[in-house]
Structure formats: C-alpha cells, structure tokens
C-alpha angles and dihedrals in degrees: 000000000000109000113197111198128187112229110186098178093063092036096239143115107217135199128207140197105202094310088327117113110233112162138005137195116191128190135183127212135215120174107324097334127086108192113203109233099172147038118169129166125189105252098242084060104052122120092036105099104246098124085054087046086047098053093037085059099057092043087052085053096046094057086053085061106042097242129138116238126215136163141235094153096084099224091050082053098057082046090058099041090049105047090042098234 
C-alpha cells in the first residue's frame, strides 16, 4: 500500500512504498505563496496516480496554511489547472 505524508520542514510531499521511497513532490515558499518545482514519481510506479496523490497533498497543506499554490514543475501545473485552484 502506497502512504503519501506531508513534511513541511523539507518542503516536500513523499510517497512510500513500505520504507522505499518511491515519489517525491517538493515546493518552495516565499511570503504567503509555495510554488511547487518537482514532481517525480519511480518508474515502476508510474500511471497510478501517485504524482497526482503527491501534488494534491501539498495543496491540501497549504490550505491549511493559508498559503497560495502555484507551479513551475509542469505536472504540478496540469494538477492546478485542472482542479481549479
């Protein structure tokens, strides 16, 4: 089973695999606003849904938060086009 966690200090959403790191999503923040650079999934984990998983985890802290998202990691930016944030 695939476990997606949230790790604000690093600035990253990561996904595992049992303990094997599988997927990673990192942001950076300036102000009020994290802006998503990287989305990167492990090939023989790709189609599943877990980048998708990845960026919709950071948006859902950054609510939280109260931060504004935006994208310059392409995928992250399909993600936010798409979910209308």
């Amino acid at each position: 089973m695939i476990k997606i966690i949230f790790n604000d200090k690093e600035k990253k959403a990561l996904a595992f695999d049992k303990d094997n790191l599988i997927g990673c999503c990192d942001f950076i923040e300036k102000e009020n606003v994290w802006n998503i650079v990287h989305t990167e999934v492990d090939k023989n984990y790709q189609g599943q849904g877990i980048a998708k998983q990845l960026v919709l985890e950071v948006i859902s802290n950054a609510r939280i938060q109260k931060k504004k998202v935006i994208a310059d990691c392409s995928y992250a930016k399909k993600v936010l086009e798409k979910e209308k944030m």
